[in-house]
C-alpha positions in Angstrom: 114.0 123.2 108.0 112.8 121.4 105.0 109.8 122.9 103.4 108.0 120.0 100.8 104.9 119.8 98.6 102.9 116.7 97.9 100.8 117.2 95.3 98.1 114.6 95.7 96.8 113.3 98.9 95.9 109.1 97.8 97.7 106.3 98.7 100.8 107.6 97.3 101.0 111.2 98.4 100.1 110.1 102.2 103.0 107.4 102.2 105.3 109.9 100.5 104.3 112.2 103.2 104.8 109.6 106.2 108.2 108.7 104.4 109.5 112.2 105.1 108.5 112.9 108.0 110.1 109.3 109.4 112.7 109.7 107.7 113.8 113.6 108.4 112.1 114.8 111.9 112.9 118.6 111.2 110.8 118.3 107.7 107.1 120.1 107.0 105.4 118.7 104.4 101.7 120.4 103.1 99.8 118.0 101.2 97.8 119.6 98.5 95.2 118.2 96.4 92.5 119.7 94.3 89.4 118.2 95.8 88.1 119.3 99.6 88.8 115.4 100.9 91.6 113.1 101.2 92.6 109.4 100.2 92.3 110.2 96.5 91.3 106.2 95.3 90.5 105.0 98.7 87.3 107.6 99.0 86.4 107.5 95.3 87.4 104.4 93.8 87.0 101.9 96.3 83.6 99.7 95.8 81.9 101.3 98.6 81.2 97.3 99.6 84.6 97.3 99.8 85.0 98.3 103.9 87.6 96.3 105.1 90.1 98.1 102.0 88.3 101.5 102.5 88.8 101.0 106.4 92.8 102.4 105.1 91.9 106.0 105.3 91.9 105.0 109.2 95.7 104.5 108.3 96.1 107.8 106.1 94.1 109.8 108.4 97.0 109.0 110.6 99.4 110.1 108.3 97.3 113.8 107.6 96.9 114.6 111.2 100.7 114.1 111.9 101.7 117.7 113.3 104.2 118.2 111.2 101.9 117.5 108.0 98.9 119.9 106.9 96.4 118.7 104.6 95.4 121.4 101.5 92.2 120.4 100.2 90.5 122.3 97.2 94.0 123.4 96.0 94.5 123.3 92.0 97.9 122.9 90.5 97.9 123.7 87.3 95.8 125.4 84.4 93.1 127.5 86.5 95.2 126.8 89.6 98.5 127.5 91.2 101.5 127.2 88.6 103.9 124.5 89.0 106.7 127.2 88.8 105.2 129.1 91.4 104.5 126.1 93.7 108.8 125.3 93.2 109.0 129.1 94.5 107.3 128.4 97.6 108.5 124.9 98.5 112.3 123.3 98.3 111.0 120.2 97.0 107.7 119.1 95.6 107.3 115.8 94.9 103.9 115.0 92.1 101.8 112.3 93.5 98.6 112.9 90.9 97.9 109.6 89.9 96.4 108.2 86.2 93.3 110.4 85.4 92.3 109.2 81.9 91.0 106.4 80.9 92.3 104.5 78.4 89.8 104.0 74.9 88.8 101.1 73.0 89.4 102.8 69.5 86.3 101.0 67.8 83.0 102.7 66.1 80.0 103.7 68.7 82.3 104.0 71.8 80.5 107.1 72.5 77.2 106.4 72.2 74.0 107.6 74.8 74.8 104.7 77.3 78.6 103.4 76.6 80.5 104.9 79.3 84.0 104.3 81.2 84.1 102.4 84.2 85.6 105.0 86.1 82.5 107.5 85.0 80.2 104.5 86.5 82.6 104.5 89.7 82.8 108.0 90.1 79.2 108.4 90.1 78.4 106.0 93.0 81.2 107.0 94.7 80.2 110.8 95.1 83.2 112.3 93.4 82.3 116.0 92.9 83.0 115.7 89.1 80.6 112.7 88.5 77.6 113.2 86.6 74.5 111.5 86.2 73.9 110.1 83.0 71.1 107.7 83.8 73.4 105.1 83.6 70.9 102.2 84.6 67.8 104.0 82.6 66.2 101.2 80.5 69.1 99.0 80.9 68.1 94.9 80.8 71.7 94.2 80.6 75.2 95.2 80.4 78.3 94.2 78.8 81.2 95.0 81.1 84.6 95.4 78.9 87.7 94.1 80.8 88.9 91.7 83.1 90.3 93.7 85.7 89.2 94.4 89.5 87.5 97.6 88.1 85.5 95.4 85.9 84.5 93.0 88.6 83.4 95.9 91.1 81.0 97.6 88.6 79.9 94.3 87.9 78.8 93.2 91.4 77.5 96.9 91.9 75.0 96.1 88.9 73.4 93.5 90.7 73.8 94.1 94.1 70.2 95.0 96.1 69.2 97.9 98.2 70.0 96.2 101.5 73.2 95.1 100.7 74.5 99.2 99.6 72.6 100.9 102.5 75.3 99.7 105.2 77.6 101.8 102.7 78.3 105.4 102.5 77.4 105.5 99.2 75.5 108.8 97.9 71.6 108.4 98.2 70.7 109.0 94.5 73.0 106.4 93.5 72.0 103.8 96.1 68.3 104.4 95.0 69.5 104.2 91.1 70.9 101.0 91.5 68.0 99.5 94.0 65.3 100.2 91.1 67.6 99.3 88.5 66.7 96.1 86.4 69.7 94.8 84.7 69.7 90.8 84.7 72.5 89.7 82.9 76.1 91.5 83.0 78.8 90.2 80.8 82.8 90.5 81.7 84.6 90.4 78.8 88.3 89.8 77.7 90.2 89.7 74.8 92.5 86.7 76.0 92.0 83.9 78.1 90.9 83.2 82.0 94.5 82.4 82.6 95.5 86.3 81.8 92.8 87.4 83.9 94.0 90.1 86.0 91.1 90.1 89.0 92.3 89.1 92.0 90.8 85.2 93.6 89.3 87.0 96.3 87.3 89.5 93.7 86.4 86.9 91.6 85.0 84.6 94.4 82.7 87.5 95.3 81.0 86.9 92.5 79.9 83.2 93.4 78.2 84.7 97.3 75.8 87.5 95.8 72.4 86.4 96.5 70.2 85.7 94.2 72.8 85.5 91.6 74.1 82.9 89.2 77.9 83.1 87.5 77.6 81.5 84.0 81.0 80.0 82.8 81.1 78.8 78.9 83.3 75.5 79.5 84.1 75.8 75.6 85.6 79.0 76.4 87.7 78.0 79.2 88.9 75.1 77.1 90.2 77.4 74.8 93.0 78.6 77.0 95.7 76.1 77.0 96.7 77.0 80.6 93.4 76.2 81.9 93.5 72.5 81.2 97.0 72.2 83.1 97.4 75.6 85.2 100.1 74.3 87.5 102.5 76.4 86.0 101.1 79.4 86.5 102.0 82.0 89.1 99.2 81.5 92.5 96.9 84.5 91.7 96.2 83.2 88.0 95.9 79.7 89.1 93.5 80.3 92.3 91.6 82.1 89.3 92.0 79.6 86.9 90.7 77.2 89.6 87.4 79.1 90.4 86.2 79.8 86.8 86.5 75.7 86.5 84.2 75.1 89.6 81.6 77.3 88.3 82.0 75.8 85.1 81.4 72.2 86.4 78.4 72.8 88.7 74.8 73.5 86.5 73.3 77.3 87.4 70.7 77.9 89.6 67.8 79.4 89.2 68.7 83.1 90.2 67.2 86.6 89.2 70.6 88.0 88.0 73.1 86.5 86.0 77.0 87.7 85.2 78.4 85.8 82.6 82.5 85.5 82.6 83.7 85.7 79.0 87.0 85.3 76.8 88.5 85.6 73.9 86.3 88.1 73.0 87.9 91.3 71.2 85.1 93.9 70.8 85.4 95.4 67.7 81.9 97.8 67.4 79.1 99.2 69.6 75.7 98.9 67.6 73.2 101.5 68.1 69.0 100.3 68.9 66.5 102.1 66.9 66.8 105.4 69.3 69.8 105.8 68.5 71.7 104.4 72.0 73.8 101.9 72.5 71.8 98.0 71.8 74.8 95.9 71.3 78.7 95.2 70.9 80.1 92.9 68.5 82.9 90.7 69.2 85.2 89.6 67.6 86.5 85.3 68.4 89.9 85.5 69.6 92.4 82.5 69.6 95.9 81.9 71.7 98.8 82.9 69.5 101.4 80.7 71.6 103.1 83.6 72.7 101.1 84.8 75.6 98.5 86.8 73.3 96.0 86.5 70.7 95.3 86.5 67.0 91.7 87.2 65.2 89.7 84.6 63.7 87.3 86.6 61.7 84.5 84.8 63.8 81.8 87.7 65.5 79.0 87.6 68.0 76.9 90.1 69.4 76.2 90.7 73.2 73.0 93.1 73.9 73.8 95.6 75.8 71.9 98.9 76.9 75.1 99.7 79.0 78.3 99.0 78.1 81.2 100.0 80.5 84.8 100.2 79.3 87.4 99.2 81.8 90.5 99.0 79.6 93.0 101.0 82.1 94.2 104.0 83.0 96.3 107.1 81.4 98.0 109.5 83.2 97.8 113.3 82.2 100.3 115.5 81.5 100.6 118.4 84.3 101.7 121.9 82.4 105.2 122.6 83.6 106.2 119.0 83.9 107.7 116.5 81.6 105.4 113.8 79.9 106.0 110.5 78.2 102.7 110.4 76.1 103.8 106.4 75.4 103.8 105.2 78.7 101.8 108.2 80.5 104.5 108.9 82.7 106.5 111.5 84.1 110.2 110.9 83.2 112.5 110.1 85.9 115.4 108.6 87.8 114.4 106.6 91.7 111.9 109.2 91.9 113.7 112.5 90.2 112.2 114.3 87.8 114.0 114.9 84.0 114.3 117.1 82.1 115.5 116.1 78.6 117.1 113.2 80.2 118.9 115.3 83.0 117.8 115.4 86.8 115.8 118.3 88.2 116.5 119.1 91.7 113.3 119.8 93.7 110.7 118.2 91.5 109.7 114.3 92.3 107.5 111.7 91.4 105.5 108.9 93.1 103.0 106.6 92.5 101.2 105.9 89.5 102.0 109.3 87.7 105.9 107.8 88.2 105.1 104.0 87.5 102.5 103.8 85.7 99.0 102.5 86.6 100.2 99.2 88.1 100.1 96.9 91.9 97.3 97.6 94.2 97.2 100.7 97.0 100.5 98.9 98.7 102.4 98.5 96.2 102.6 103.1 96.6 104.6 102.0 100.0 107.9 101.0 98.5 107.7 103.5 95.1 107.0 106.4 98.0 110.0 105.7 99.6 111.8 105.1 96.8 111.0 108.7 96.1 111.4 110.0 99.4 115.2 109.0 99.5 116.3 110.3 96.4 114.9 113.7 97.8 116.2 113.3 101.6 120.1 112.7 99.6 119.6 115.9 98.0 118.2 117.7 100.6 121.3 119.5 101.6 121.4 121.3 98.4 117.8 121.8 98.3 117.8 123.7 101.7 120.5 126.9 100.2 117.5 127.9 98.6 115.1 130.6 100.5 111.4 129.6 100.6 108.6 132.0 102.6 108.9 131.0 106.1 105.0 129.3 105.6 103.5 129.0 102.0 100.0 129.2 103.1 100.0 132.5 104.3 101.7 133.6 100.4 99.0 131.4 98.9 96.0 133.4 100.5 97.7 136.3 99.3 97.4 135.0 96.1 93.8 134.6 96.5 93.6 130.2 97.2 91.6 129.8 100.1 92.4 126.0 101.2 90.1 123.4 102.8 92.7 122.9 105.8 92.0 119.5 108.1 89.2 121.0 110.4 87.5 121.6 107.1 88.0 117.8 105.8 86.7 116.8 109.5 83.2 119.2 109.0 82.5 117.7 106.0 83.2 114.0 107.3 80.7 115.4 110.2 78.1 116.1 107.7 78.6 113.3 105.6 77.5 111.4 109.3 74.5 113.2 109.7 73.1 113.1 106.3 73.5 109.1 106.8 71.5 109.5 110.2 68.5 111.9 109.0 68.0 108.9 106.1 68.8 106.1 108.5 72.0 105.1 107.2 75.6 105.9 109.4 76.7 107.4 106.6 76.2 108.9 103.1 78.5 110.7 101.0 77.8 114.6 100.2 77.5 113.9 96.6 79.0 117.5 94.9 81.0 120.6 95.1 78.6 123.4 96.7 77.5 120.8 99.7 81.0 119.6 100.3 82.6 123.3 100.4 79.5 124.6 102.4 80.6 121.9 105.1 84.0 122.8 105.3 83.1 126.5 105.6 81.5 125.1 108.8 84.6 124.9 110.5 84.9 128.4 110.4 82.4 130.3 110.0 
């Protein structure tokens, strides 16, 4: 019998997981992952708006409750945590599904200024992630400058200026959905660097924009016009056209009177965050961009300034390097081969990769499908070899020795329980338990 790890229990551990155990009916596969819940993205980076795409962990959950797979919550790997070398003891094969953790910086003067956060801190925070903090993100905040073109950048967007009785339906954590019901931010701006034919939201995203009540989209027609695509996009791929094609509607058609306002903009580099007088973010400068020819874009030595008293950065993703594993600082990757970890450009038996810690932070949650099997084939060929080795006849009961004290799946299901019952007592179906001491005190549940 094959014993595997999957570190990471997202989109692409719980694919790589439902790969194996397709693919090889005598395999046992423990997912492990260092929070207390599954779905990594799905559960906290989802717009909690979002249901139909968050209705997926119905899919995963499938996946986790298989009997041949057992879910590991609150498991580290790593510094603080179990050692990867330790975890290759206990396992065959263990295949690193961890995702892109970091974000990605701008690089320009006042990034970190009281109020200029990453888009992922923003998400994280109304989202419930355990790590999040609460910086008082909306506190004083008349408008926002929203850095990035991206689906990121068009969810924290919409979040700014969506009301109270379009989040309660959500299980979004209560502070949060009272944060955002008082806040009082008019005007958001979504800003690229190139033009609205590079845009990388998706139509449907973007459209969302045009049905929030009491909201207007203000398009710039000069800036539109400075994309050469944009006056003829036929000969762009659908996605970019379809976009191309809803920024000119909006465009043509005068705004309505509306209390908020998001404001599509491009060819805007930023190139400085201004502080106000207390010393917090007040303003970014800009920097006119112009079409090189060549599918980017070259400074004009033109500025404005966009007040902001938020600015969110949604620039991308990094992964993190995991100690014990090979890491391509360039392209935050772990090297490999279809899936096979190297090691000075030579394969390592036992130790894979999958999803974006393999790839890259690219596609959307399917796009993990085809990379997880991918992976999971490359494995199941050398699974032969990888089966000589002894492992402990169950790892869980050597990792209790070893003092790690899991959140197993009745655990995940006590806290989901909870989770339902804190929505009811505040008349909502659900709200999210918002940090680490309520989630784990709900899993204990399950046992004690």
């Amino acid at each position: 019998m094959l014993r595997v790890a999957v570190v990471g229990s997202g989109p692409s551990g719980c694919y790589t997981a439902q790969s194996l155990v397709q693919l090889d009916h005598e395999v046992r596969v423990d997912v492990l992952d260092r929070l207390p819940c599954p779905y990594g993205l799905v559960r906290y980076g989802v717009a909690p708006d979002h249901e139909r795409i968050k209705s997926l962990q119905g899919a995963l959950c499938t996946v986790l409750e298989d009997e041949r797979v057992r879910f590991l919550g609150g498991v580290t790997v790593g510094p603080g945590g179990l050692a990867t070398a330790r975890l290759r003891e206990l396992y065959h094969a263990v295949v690193y599904c961890v995702g892109a953790a970091a974000d990605r910086r701008l690089g320009v003067p006042g990034e970190d200024l009281p109020g200029s956060w990453s888009a992922t801190e923003f998400v994280a925070w109304y989202s419930a992630h355990p790590d999040a903090v609460d910086g008082g993100f909306l506190r004083g905040a008349r408008a926002a400058v929203v850095i990035g073109v991206g689906n990121v950048a068009v969810d924290v967007a919409r979040m700014l200026v969506r009301g109270a009785a379009e989040l309660s339906g959500t299980d979004m954590p209560q502070a949060a959905l009272d944060a955002l019901a008082a806040g009082r931010v008019a005007d958001v701006h979504v800003v690229g660097r190139r033009g609205p034919s590079q845009a990388r939201f998706t139509t449907k995203e973007l459209r969302e924009l045009g049905a929030l009540p009491d909201t207007s989209v203000l398009v710039d027609p000069a800036e539109l016009e400075l994309d050469p695509a944009f006056r003829d996009p036929s000969g762009l791929p659908g996605p970019l056209r379809r976009n191309v094609e809803v920024l000119r509607a909006w465009a043509g058609h005068p705004p309505r009177g509306a209390a908020r306002r998001i404001h599509p903009r491009f060819f805007l580099r930023p190139v400085e965050l201004t502080a106000d007088g207390a010393g917090r973010v007040g303003a970014v400068r800009f920097e006119r961009t112009a079409p090189d020819g060549r599918g980017g874009v070259t400074d004009t030595g033109r500025y404005e300034e966009i007040e902001a008293q938020l600015v969110l950065r949604s620039v991308g993703y990094r992964g993190v390097a995991l100690e014990g594993l090979p890491f391509d600082a360039a392209s935050g990757t772990v090297p490999h081969r279809a899936g096979r970890v190297l090691r000075a450009g030579t394969v390592v038996p036992g130790e894979y990769v999958a999803g974006w810690i393999k790839r890259g932070p690219t596609g959307v949650i399917g796009s993990n499908r085809p990379c997880a099997k991918e992976t999971v084939r490359s494995l199941l060929a050398d699974a032969r070899a990888l089966a000589e080795r002894e492992v402990p006849a169950d790892p869980l009961g050597m990792l209790r020795a070893e003092g790690v004290d899991p959140v197993e799946w009745a655990g995940w299901r006590a806290i989901e329980r909870a989770e339902a019952e804190l929505g009811a007592s505040l008349g909502r179906r659900v709200a999210k338990l918002p940090d680490w001491e309520s989630l784990l005190a709900a899993a204990r549940t399950a046992t004690g």
